[in-house]
C-alpha positions as protocol buffer text, in pm:
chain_id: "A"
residue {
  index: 1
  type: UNK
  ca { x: 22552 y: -2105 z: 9801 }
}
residue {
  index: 2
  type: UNK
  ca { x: 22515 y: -1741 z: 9638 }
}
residue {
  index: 3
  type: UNK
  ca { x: 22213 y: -1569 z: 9641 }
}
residue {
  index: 4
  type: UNK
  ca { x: 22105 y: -1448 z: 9261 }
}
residue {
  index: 5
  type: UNK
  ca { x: 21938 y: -1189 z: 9203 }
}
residue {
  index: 6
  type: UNK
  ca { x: 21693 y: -1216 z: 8879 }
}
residue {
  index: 7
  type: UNK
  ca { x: 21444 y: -956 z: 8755 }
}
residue {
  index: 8
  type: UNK
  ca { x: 21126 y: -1119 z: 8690 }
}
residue {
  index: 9
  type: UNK
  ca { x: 21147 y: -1257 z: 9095 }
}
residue {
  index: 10
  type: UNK
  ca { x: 21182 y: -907 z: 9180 }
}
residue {
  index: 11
  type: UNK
  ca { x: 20815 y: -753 z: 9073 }
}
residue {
  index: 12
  type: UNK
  ca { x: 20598 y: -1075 z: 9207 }
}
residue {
  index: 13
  type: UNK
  ca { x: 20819 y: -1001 z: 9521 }
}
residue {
  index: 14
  type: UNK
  ca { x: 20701 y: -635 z: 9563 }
}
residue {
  index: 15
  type: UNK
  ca { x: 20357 y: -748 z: 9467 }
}
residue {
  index: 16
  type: UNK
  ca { x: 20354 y: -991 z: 9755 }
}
residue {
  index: 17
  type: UNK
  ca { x: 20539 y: -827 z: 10006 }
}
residue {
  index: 18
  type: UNK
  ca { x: 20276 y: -727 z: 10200 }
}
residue {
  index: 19
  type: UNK
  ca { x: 19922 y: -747 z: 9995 }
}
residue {
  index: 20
  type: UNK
  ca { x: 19645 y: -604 z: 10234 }
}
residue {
  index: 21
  type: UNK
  ca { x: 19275 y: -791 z: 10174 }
}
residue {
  index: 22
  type: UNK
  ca { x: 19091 y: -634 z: 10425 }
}
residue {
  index: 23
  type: UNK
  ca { x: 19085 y: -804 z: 10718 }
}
residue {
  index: 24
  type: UNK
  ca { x: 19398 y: -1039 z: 10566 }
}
residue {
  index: 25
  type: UNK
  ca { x: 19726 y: -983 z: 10449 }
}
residue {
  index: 26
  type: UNK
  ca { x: 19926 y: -1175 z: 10207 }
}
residue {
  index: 27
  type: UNK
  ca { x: 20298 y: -1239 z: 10187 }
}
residue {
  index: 28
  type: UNK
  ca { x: 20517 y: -1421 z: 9948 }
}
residue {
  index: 29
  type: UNK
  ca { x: 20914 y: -1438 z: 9892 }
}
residue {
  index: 30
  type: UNK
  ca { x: 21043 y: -1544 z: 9609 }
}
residue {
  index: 31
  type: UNK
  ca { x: 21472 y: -1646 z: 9609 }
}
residue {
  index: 32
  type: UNK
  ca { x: 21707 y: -1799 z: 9398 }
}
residue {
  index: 33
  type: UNK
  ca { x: 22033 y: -1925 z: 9531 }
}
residue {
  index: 34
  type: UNK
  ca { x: 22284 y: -2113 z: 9314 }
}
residue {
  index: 35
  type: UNK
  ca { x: 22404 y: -2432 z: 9486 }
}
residue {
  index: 36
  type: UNK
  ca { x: 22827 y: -2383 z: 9427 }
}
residue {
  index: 37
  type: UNK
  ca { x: 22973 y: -2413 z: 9776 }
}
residue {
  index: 38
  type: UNK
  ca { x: 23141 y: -2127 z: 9963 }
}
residue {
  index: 39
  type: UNK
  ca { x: 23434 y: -2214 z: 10237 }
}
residue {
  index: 40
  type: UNK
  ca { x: 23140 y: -2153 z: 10482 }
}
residue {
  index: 41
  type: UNK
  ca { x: 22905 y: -2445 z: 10261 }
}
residue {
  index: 42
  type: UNK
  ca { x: 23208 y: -2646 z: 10221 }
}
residue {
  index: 43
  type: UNK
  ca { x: 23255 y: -2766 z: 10632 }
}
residue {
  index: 44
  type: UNK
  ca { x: 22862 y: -2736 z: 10664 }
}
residue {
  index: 45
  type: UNK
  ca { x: 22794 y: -2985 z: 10357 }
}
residue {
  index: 46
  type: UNK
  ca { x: 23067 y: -3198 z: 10549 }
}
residue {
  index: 47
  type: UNK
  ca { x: 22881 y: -3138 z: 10882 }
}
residue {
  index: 48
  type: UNK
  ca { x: 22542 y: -3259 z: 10711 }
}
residue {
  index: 49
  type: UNK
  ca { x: 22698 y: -3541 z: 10539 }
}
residue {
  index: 50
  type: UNK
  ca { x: 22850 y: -3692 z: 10851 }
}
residue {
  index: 51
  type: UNK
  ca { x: 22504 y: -3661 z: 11045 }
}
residue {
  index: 52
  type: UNK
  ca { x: 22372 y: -3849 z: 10771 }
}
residue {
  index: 53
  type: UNK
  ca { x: 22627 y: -4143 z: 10739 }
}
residue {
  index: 54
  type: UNK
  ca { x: 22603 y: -4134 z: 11106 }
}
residue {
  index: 55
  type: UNK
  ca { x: 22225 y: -4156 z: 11118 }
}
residue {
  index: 56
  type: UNK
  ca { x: 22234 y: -4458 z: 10863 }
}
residue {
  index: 57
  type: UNK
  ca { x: 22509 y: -4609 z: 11054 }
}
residue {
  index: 58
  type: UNK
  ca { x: 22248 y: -4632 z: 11350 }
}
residue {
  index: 59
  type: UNK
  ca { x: 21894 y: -4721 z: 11169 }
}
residue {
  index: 60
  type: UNK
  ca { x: 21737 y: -5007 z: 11101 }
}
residue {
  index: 61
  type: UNK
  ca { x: 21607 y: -4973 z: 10716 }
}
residue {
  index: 62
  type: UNK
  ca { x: 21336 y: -5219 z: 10868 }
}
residue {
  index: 63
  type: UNK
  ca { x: 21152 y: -4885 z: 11020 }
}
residue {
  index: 64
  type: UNK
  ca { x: 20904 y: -4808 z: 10765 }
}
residue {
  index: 65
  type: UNK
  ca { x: 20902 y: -4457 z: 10922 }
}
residue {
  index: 66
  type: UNK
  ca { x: 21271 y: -4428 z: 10876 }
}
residue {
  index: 67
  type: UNK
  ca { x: 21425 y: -4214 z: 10602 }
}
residue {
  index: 68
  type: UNK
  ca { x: 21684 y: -4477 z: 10535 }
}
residue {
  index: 69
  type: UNK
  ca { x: 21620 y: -4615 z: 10212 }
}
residue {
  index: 70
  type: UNK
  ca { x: 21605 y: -4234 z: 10037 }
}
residue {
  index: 71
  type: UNK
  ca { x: 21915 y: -4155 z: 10219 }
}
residue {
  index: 72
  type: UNK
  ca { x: 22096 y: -4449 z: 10146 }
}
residue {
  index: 73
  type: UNK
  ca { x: 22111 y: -4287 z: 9763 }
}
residue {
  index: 74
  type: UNK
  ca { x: 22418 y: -4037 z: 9715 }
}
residue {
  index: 75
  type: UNK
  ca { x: 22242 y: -3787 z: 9485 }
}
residue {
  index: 76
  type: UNK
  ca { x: 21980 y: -3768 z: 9724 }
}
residue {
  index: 77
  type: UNK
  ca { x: 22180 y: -3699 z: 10014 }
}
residue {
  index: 78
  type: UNK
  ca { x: 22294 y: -3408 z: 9773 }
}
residue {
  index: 79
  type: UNK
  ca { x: 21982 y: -3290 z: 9697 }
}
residue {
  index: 80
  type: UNK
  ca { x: 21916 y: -3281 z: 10044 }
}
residue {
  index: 81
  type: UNK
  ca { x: 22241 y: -3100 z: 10175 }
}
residue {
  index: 82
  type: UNK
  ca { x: 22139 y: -2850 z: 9913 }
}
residue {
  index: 83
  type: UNK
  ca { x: 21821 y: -2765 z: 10041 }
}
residue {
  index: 84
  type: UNK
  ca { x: 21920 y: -2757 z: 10423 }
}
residue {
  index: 85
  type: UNK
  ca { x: 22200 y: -2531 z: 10272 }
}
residue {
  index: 86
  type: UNK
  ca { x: 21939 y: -2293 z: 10097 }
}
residue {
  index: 87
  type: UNK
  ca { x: 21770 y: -2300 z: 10468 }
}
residue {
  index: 88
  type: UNK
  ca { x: 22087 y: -2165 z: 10629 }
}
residue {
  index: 89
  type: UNK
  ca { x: 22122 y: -1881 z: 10409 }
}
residue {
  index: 90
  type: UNK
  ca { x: 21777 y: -1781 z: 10463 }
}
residue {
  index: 91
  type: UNK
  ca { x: 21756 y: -1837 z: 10831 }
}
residue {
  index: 92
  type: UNK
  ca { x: 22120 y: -1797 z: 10960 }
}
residue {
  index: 93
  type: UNK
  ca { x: 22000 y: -1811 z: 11343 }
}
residue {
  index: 94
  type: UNK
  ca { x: 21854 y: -2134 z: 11290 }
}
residue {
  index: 95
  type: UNK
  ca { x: 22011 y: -2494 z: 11347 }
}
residue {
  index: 96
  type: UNK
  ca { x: 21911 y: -2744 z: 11082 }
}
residue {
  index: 97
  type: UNK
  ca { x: 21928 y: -3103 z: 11118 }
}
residue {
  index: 98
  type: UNK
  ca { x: 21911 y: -3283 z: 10789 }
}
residue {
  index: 99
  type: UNK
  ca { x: 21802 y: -3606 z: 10893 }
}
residue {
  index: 100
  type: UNK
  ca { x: 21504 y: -3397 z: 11069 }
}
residue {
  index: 101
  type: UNK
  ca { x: 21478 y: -3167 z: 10756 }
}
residue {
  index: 102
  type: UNK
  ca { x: 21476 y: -3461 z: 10544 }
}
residue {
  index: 103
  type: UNK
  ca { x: 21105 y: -3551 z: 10748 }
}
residue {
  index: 104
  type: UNK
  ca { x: 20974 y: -3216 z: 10654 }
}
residue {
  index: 105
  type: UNK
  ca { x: 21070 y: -3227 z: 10269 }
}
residue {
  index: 106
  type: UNK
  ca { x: 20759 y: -3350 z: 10034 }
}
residue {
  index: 107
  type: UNK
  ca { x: 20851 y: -3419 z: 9695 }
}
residue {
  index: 108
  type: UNK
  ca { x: 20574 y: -3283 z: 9468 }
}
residue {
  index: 109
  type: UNK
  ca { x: 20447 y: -3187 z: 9133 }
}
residue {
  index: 110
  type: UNK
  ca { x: 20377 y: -2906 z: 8935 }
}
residue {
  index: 111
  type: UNK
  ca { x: 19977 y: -2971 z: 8940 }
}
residue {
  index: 112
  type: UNK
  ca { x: 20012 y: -3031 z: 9329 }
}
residue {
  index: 113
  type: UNK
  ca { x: 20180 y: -2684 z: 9356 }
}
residue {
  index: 114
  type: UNK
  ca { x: 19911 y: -2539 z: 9146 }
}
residue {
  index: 115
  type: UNK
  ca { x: 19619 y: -2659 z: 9296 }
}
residue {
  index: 116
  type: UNK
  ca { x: 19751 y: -2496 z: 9593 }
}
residue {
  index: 117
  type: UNK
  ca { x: 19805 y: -2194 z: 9486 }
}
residue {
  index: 118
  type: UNK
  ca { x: 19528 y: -2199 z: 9294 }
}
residue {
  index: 119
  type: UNK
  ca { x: 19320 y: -2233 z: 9626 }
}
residue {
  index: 120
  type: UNK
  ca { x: 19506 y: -2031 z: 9883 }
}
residue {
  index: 121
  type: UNK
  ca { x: 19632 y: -1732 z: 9651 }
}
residue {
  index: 122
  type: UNK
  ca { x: 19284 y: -1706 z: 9466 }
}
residue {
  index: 123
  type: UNK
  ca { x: 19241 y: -1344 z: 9641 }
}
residue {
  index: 124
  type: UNK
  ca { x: 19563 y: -1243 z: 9548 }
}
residue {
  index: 125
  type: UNK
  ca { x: 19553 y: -1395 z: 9155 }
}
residue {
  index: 126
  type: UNK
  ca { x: 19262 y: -1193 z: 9132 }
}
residue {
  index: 127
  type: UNK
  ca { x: 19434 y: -866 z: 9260 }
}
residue {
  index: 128
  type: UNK
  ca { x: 19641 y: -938 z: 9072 }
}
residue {
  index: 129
  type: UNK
  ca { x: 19493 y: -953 z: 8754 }
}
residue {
  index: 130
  type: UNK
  ca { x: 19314 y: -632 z: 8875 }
}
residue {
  index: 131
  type: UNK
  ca { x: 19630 y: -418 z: 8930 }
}
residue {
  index: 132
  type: UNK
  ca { x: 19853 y: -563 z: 8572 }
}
residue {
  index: 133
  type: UNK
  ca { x: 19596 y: -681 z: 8377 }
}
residue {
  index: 134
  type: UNK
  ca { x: 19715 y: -943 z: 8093 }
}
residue {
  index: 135
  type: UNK
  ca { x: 19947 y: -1250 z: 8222 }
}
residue {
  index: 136
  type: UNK
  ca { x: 19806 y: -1415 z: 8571 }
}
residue {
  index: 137
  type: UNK
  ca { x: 19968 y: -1438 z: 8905 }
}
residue {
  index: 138
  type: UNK
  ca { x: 20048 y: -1771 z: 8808 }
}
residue {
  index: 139
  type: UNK
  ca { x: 20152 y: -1750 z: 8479 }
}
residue {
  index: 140
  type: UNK
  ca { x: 20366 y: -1503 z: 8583 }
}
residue {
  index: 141
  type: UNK
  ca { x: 20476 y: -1699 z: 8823 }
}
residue {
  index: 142
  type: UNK
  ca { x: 20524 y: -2013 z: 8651 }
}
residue {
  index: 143
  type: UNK
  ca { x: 20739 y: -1782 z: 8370 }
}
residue {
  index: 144
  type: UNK
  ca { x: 20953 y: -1617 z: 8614 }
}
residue {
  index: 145
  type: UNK
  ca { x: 21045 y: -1941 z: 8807 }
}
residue {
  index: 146
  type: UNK
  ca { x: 21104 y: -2106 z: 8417 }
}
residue {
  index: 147
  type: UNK
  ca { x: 21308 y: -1845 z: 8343 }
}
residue {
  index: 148
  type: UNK
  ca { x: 21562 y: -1881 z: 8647 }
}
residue {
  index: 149
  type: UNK
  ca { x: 21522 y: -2304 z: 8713 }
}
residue {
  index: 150
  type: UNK
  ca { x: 21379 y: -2420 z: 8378 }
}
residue {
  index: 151
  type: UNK
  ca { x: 21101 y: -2555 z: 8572 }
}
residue {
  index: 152
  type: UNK
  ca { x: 21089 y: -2906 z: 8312 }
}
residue {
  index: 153
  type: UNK
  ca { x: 21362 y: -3029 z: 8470 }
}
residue {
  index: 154
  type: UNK
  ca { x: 21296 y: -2902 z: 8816 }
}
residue {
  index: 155
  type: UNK
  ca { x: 21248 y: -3099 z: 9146 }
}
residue {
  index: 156
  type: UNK
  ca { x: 20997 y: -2946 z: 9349 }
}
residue {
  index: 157
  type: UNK
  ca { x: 20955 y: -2979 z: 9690 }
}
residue {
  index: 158
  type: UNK
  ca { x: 20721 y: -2888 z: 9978 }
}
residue {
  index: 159
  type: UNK
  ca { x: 20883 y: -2849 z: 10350 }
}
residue {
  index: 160
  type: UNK
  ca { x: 20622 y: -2865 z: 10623 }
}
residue {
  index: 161
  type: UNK
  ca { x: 20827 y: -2907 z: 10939 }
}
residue {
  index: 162
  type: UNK
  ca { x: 20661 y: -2896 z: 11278 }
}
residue {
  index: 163
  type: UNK
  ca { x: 20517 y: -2511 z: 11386 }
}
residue {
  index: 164
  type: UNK
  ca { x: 20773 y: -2456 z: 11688 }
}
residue {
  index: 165
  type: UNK
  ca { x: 21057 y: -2548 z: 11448 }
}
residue {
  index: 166
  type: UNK
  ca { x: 20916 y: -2360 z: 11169 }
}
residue {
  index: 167
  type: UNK
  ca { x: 21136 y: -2062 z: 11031 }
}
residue {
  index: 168
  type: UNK
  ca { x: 20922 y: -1952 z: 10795 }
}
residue {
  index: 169
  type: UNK
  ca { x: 20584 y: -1927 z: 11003 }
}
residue {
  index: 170
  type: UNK
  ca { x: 20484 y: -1600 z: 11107 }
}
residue {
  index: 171
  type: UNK
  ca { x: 20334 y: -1474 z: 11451 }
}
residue {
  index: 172
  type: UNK
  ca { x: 19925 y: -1504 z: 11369 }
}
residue {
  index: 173
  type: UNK
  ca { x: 19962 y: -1685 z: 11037 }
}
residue {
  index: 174
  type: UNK
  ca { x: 19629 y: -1849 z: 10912 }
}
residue {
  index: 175
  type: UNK
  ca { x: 19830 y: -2082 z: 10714 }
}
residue {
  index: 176
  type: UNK
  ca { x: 20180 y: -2053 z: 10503 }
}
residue {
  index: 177
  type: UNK
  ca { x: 20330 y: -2301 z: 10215 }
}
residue {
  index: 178
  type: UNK
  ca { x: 20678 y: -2323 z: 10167 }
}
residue {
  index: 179
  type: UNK
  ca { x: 20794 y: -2467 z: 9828 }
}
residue {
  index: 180
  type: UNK
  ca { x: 21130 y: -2549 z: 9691 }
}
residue {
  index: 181
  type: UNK
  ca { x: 21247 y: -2580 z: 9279 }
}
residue {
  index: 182
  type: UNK
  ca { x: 21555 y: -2729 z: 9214 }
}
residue {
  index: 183
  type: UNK
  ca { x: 21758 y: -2812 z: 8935 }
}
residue {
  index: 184
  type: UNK
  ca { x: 22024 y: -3034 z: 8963 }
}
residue {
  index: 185
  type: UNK
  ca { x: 22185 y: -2976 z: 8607 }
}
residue {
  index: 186
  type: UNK
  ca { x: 22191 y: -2615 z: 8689 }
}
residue {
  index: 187
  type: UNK
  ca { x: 22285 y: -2650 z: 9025 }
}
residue {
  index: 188
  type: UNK
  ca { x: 22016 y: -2367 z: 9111 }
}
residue {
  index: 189
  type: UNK
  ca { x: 21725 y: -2377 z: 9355 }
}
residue {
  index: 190
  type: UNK
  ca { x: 21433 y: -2109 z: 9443 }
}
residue {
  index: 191
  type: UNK
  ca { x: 21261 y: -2130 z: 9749 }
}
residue {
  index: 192
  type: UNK
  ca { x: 20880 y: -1960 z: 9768 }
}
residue {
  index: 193
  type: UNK
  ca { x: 20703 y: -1895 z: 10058 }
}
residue {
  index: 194
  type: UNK
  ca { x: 20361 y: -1720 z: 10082 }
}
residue {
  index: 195
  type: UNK
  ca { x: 20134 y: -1690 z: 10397 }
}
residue {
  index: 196
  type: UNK
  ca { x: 19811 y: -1539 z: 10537 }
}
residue {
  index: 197
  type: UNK
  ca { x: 19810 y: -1322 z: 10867 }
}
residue {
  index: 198
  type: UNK
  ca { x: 19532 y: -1173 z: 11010 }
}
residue {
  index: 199
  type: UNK
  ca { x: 19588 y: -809 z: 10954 }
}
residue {
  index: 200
  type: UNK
  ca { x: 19610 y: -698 z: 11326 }
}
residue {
  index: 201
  type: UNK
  ca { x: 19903 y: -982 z: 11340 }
}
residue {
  index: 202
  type: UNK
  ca { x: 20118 y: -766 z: 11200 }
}
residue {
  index: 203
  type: UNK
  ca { x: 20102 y: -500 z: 11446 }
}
């Protein structure tokens, strides 16, 4: 996994890196990361890949709470890897499980990923628009991420894992969305996470 740096991430970045409303403050982190495997990726993709067979090896696919059945597929054991490997080179101190991961992952849709925006980052769109005028948050957004993922032939997914194992969940956050868009012709995937802390959190 390399992490890529493209232009059009880079000014919704410095936009959201810390956006004070008052008595709230927005954040958001936008990163792209293509999926080729380092020496480092190599033995943890192995590492993953044995948990998994090894977690398959053990369930019963009669557990409808089991992730057996998606796992059971090789490209989505892939697809998985990949993700858990995006989540290591964000959070290097952290120890991901990707049978655990896999509970957390949500695939999703574009409209699902807009209508939360829409509602969580309305303060921000609006500064937004405010501060650059023309193109929206969003559209902005939505260009940027087309731009680096092709976003038609993206998988999107939402990862909402449990608030003590949660990497990306600040001290005082009101709530936080993490969201992942991968594209597995590319071989690229960009993770976005945005948040709301109470302004004194961040003391």
């Amino acid at each position: 996994m390399k992490f890529l740096e493209y232009t059009p991430l880079d000014r919704i970045n410095d936009f959201l890196s810390e956006l004070n409303l008052g008595e709230r403050t927005i954040k958001g982190s936008l990163e792209a990361y293509s999926c080729k495997h380092t020496g480092t990726d190599k033995r943890l993709s192995l590492s993953l890949e044995n948990e998994i067979l090894d977690y398959l090896g053990k369930s019963s696919d009669t557990d409808s709470s089991s992730p057996v059945e998606f796992l059971l597929s090789r490209s989505s054991r892939k697809t998985l890897i990949y993700l858990v490997l995006t989540l290591y080179h964000m959070y290097p101190d952290y120890d991901f499980s990707a049978v655990k991961a896999h509970q957390f992952f949500t695939e999703e849709s574009w409209d699902i990923f807009k209508l939360i925006f829409d509602t969580y980052m309305l303060e921000a769109s609006k500064e937004w628009t405010e501060t650059y005028g023309g193109s929206s948050l969003l559209e902005t957004l939505y260009k940027a991420l087309d731009e680096v993922v092709k976003l038609s032939e993206c998988e999107i997914y939402s990862y909402n894992p449990d608030s003590d194992a949660d990497p990306f969940l600040e001290k005082g956050a009101i709530w936080s969305f993490s969201f992942f868009f991968y594209n597995r012709k590319l071989k690229r995937v960009v993770s976005f996470n945005f948040c709301c802390l109470r302004y004194s959190s961040k003391e």
